[in-house]
C-alpha positions in Angstrom: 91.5 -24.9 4.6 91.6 -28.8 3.8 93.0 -29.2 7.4 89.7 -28.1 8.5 87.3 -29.4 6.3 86.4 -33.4 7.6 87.2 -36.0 5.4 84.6 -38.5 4.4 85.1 -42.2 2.7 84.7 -41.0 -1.1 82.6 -43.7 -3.2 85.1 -43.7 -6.5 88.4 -42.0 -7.8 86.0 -39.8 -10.1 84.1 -38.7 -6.6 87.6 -38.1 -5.2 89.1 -36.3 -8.3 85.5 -34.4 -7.8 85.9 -33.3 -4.4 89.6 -32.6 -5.2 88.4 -30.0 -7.7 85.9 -28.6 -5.6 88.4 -27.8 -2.4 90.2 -26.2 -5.1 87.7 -24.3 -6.3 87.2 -23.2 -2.8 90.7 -22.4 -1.9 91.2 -20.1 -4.8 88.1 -18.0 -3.5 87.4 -18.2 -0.3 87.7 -14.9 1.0 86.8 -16.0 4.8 88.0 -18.2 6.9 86.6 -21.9 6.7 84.9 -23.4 9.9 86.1 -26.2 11.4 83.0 -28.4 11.1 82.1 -27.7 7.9 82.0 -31.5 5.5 81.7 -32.3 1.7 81.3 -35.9 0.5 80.7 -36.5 -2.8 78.6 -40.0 -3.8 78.5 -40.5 -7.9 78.5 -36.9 -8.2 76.2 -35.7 -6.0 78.0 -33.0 -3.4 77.0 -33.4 0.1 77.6 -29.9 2.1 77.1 -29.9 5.6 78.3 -28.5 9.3 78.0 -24.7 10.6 78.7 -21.3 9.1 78.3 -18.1 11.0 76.8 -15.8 7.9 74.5 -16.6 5.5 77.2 -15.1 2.5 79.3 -18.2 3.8 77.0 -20.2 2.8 75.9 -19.1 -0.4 79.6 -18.2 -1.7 80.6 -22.4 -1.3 76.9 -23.1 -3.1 77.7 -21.0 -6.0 81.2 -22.5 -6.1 80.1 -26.2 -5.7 77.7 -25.4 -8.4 79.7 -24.1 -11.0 82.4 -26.9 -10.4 82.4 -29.4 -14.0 81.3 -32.9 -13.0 78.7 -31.8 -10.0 75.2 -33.5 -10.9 73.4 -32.9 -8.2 74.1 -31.0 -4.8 72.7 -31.0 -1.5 73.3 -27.9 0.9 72.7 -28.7 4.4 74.5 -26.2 5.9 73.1 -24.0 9.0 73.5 -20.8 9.8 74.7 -20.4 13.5 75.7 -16.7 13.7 78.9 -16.0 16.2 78.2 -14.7 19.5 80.3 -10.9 20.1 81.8 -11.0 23.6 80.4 -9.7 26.4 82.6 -6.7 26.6 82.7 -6.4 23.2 
């Protein structure tokens, strides 16, 4: 998953050891795949979320998991929900 996720210039080694724990956080239980475009920055302590999910569970399982990470002060989700398309023969 941290192949996917875009890295961003982080403000201070306790935002880095921050986001650090939170991509572990997320690795442990993400039950979906990650998509590509999705970003977290972290700026003295306040989490940054932001890109595309497809489903709005996506969304609120990283929330919940951002939020109940130690050290997060503040967060901001600003995810969007852009559900995948099916095929057209699907």
């Amino acid at each position: 998953m941290r192949a996917l996720l875009k890295e961003e210039p982080i403000s201070s080694a306790e935002d880095q050891r921050l986001r650090e724990n939170i991509l572990n956080s997320l690795e442990r239980n993400a039950v979906v795949d990650f998509p590509p475009d999705v970003r977290i920055t972290v700026r003295s302590g306040t989490v940054y979320l932001e890109g595309k999910v497809s489903m709005q569970a996506e969304k609120q399982m990283m929330e919940d998991i951002i939020l109940s990470t130690p050290g997060v002060r503040s967060f901001r989700n600003r995810l969007v929900i852009k559900p995948c398309r099916a095929s057209a023969g699907a």
